[in-house]
N, C-alpha and C positions, 0 to 999 in steps of 0.2 A: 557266566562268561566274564563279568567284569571283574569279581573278585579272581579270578585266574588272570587276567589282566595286569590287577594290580599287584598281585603278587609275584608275576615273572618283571614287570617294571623294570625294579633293581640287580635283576641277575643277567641283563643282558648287558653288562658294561664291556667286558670285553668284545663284544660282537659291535658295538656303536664306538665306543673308545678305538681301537683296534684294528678289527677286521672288515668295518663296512667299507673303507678306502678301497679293500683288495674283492669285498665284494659288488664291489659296482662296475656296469659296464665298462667296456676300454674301448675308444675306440679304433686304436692300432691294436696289430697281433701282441700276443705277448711275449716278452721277451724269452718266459722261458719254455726249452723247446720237450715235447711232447717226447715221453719215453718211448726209448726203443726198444727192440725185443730182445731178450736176455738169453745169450747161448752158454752153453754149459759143453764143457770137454767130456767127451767119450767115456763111461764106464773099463775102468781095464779091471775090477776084481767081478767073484761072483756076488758079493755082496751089492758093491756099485750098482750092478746092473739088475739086483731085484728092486732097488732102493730105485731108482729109471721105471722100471716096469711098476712100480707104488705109486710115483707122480705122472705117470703116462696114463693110467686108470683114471684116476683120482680128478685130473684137466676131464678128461673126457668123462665123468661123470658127472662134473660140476655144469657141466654143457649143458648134458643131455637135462641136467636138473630143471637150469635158467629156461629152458626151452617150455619144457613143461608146464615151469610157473609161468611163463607169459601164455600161453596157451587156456591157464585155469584162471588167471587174471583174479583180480586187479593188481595194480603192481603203483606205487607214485614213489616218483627220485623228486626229491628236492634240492634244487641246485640255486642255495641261498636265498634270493629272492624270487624264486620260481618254480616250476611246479611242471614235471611231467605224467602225465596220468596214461600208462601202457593199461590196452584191454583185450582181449585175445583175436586171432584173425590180424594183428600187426596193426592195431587201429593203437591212434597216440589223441592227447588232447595236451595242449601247452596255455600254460599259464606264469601271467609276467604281471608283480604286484603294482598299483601306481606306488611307484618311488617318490613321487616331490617330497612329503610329509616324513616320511621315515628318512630321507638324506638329509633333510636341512635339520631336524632334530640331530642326524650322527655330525654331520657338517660343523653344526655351530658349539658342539660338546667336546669337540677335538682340541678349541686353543689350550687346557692346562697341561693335556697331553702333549701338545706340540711346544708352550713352553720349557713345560718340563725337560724333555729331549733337546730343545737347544742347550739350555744349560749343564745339562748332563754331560754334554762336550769337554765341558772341563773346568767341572764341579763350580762349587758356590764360591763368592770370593770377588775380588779384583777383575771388572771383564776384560777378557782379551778384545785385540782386534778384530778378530771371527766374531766372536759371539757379539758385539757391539752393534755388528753390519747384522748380522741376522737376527737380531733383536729389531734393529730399524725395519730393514724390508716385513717380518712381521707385524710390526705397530698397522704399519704403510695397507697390507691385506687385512687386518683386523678393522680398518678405517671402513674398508670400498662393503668388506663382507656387511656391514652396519648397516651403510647405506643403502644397498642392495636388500637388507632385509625391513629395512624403514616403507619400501614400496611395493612391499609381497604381500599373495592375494592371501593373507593366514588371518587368524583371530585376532583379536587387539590385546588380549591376554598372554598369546604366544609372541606375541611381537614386541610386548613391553620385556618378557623375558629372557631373549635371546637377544632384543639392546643391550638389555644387565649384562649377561652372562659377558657379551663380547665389550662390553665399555669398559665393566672391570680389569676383565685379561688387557688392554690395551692400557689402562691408568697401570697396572701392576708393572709391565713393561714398559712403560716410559720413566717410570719411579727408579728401576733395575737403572734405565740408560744417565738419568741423571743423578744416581747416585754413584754412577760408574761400579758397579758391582751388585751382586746377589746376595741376601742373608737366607738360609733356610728358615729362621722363622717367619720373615718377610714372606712367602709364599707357603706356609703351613696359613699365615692368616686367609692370605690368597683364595688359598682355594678351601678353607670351611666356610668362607662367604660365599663360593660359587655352586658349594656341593648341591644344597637344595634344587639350586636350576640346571642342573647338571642331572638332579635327579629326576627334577618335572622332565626334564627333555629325554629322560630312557622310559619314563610310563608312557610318555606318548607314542615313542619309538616303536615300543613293545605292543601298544593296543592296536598301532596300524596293521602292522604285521598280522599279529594274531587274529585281528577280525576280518582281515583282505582275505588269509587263507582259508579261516574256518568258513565264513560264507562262499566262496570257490567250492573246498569240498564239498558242505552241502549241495551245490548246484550241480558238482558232478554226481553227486549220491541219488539227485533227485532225474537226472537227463538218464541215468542208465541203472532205472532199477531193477533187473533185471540180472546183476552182475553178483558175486560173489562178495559182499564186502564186509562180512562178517569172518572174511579170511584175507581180505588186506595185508599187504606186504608193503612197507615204505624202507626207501633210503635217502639217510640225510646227509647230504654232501657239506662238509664243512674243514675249517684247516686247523691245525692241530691246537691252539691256544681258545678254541670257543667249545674244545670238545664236554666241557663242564657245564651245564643247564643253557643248553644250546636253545635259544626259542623254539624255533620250530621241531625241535625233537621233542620237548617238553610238550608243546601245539599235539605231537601226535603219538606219544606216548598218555597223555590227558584222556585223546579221541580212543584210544583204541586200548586203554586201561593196562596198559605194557607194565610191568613188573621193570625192576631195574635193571635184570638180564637183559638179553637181545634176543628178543624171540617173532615180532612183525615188526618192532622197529631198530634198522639197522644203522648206527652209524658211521662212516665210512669217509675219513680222515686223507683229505687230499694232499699232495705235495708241490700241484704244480695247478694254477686256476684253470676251471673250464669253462675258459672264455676262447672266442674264435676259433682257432683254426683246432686247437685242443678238447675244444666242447664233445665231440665225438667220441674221442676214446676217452676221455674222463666219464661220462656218464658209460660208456660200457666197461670200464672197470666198476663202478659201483655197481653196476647191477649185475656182475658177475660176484664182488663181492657178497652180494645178499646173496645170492642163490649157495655161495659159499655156506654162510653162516645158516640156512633155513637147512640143505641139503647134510651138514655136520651135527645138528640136534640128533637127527634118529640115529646116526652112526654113534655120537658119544654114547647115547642112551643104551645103545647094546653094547656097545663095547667095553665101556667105563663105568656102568650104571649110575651114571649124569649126563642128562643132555643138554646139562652148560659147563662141562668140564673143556670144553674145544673153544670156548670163550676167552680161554687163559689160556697160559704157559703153562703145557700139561704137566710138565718139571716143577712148577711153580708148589702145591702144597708139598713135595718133596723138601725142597729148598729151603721153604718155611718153617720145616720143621728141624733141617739140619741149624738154621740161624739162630732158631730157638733155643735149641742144644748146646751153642756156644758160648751162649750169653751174653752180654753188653759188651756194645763194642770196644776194645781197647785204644782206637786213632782219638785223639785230641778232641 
């Protein structure tokens, strides 16, 4: 386990850099509102209407699919930092990892990102007015976050590191303020003196996670041996920029020896968080989702003789092979 550890470490930057801000609690609703149901105008041809009677089947088979799997159980959605475990009879088991350790690693790894992004306002150079002021008010939260981590219950290891990390980013931006301007190689230095604690703080990220959930699982493996799980079904709820060596997909693609298809672990690419009032029909779009993708294997398999050709764009090796045919592109 540690060496899986230390090897996902550094692949979860976008998830700590990124997305941990959008995956952590809120505790207002969110802003954005929860899709609605999508009507579609009348078939007028006969074509229309058998192409109606294709997708009328097709809903109603993917039901009856979902239904089945939770029935044959086990089924776990993970949703970011959490964990629901479906087992047949409509029985659920929820799980919520301790966050302190994995937020204050993403927390304290965000200032070069969040430098970066001021300045990116408008580019490198002469500061503006804006960028001077928001340069100040960040020095000003780089200060309290210091102080705030100077008196947390952490190792004295982890806490001489994330002084660095955050003392740096604070001298780097005082330097920008009193120089009245930004040079890019002025912060290329920046941050290859920060990379390494930048990078301690995603190994550590990464081992919380992954050791929070792998021990869960096994507690669930072991409270319900009796259950199916050597046909385990998982979906990973995550949003589109972490869809690349997502931790916890790798966590359970690792456990369940998943090939790079999608065949027990599905990933399932959100557009709107399932937090509050949305958590409901986000997770039951994902697990409709799987029952999609589990339920579409055997149909590819007869139909296409692939049962990961419904993975893709079944147009897709067509097209690849028209592009091929064309040759190199002629635009610029």
């Amino acid at each position: 386990m540690r060496s899986l550890v230390l090897r996902l470490g550094v692949l979860v930057i976008l998830s700590l850099l990124a997305g941990c801000s959008l995956a952590r609690p809120t505790p207002v609703a969110p802003t954005v509102a929860c899709p609605a149901k999508i009507t579609t105008p009348a078939p007028t041809s006969a074509v229309e209407v058998l192409d109606a009677a294709f997708v009328d089947s097709y809903h109603q088979a993917v039901a009856d699919h979902l239904l089945r799997l939770r029935e044959e159980g086990p089924i776990i959605l993970n949703d970011f930092l959490n964990m629901t475990l479906y087992l047949p009879g409509d029985r659920t088991a929820r799980f919520g990892m301790d966050k302190n350790i994995y937020f204050l690693m993403a927390r304290t790894t965000h200032p070069p990102l969040a430098l970066y992004s001021i300045l990116s306002m408008q580019g490198f150079g002469p500061l503006t007015d804006t960028t001077r002021q928001a340069l100040t008010n960040y020095v000003e939260l780089l200060g309290r976050a210091r102080d705030e981590v100077a008196s947390a219950q952490i190792n004295e290891n982890m806490r001489q590191r994330l002084t660095s990390l955050l003392t740096q980013s604070s001298d780097y931006a005082t330097g920008v303020l009193q120089d009245g301007g930004a040079r890019p190689e002025a912060f290329r230095t920046y941050v290859q003196a920060i990379r390494p604690l930048v990078e301690a703080n995603l190994v550590t990220g990464a081992r919380e996670q992954l050791i929070q959930f792998k021990a869960q699982l096994d507690q669930w493996k072991a409270a319900y041996p009796t259950e199916r799980w050597n046909a385990l079904l998982v979906v990973v709820l995550g949003f589109h920029q972490a869809r690349e060596l997502y931790a916890t997909k790798l966590l359970f693609q690792w456990l369940l020896r998943e090939p790079v298809t999608e065949r027990r672990v599905v990933y399932a690419e959100v557009l709107f968080p399932p937090f509050g009032t949305c958590r409901d029909e986000s997770q039951r779009l994902a697990l409709e989702l799987l029952a999609k993708v589990d339920f579409e294997r055997d149909a590819a398999g007869l139909i296409l003789g692939d049962d990961t050709a419904l993975q893709r764009d079944v147009m897709g090796p067509a097209a690849r092979d028209v592009l091929e045919d064309w040759g190199a592109s002629p635009w610029p």
